[in-house]
C-alpha positions in Angstrom: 115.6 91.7 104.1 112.6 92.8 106.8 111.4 90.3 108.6 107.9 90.7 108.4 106.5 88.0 110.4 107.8 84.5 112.0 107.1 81.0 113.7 109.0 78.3 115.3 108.1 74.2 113.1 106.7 71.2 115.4 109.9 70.7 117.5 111.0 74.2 118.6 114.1 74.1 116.9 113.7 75.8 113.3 112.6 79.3 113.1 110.5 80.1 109.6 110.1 83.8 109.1 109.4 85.5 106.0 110.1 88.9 104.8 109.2 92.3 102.7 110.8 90.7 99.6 108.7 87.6 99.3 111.0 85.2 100.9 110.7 82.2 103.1 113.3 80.6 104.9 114.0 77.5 107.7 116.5 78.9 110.0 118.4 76.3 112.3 117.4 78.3 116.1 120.3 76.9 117.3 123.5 78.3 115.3 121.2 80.7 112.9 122.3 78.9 109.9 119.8 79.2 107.0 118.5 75.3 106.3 116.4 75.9 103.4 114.2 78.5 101.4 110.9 77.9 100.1 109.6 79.0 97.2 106.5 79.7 95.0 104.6 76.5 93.6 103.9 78.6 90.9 107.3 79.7 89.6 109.5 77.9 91.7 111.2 81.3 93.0 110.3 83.5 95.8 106.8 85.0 96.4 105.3 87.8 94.5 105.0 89.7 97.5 105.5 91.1 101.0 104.5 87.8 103.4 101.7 89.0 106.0 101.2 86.2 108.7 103.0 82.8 108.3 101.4 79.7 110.3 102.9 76.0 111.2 100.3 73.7 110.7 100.6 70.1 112.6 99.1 67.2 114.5 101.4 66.8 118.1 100.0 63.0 117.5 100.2 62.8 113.8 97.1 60.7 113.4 95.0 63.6 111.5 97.6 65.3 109.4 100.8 63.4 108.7 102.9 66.4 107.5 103.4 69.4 108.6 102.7 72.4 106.8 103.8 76.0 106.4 101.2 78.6 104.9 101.5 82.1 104.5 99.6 85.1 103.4 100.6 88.2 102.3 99.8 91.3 99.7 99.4 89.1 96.8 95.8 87.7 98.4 97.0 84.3 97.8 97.5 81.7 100.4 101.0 79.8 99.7 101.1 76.6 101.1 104.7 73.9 101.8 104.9 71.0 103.5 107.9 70.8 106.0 110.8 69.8 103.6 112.1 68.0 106.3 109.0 65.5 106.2 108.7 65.2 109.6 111.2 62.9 109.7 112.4 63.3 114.1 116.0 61.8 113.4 116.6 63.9 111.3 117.6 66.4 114.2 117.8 70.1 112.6 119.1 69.6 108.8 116.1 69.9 105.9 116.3 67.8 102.6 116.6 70.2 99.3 113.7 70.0 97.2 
């Protein structure tokens, strides 16, 4: 897979990238373990499409927005949007829930 673009989630310690082929994955920074992938809301499978810009969306003081969200872009001109499978849930330390 290419990595075609990347950012780090609220806390610094996942890394989300996404790649040529469509996917999305939660990377654990630490160890480089793969913590989840997230798929189309669609078809419940990985995007269409090559991934363009991916962006962590949250509020440092969660009074505004009380999950985080992931939202990507890419050559399919639609706008994919997750919230954090790990629902911002601190003591949760690195590990994401399954959806």
């Amino acid at each position: 897979m290419k990595v075609t673009t990347g950012t780090f989630d609220q806390t610094g310690r996942r890394l989300i990238t996404s790649g040529a082929d469509g996917t999305v994955k939660i990377w654990n920074f630490s160890n480089g373990s793969i913590l989840n992938e997230l798929l189309s809301a669609e078809k419940k499978e990985k995007v269409d499409s090559e991934i363009t810009s991916l962006i962590s969306i949250f509020d440092p003081e969660g009074k505004k927005v009380k999950t985080a969200l992931f939202m990507a872009v890419g050559w399919d001109k639609k706008l994919h949007i997750w919230e954090d499978p790990s629902k911002n849930d601190e003591n949760k330390g690195d590990e994401a829930e399954d959806e």
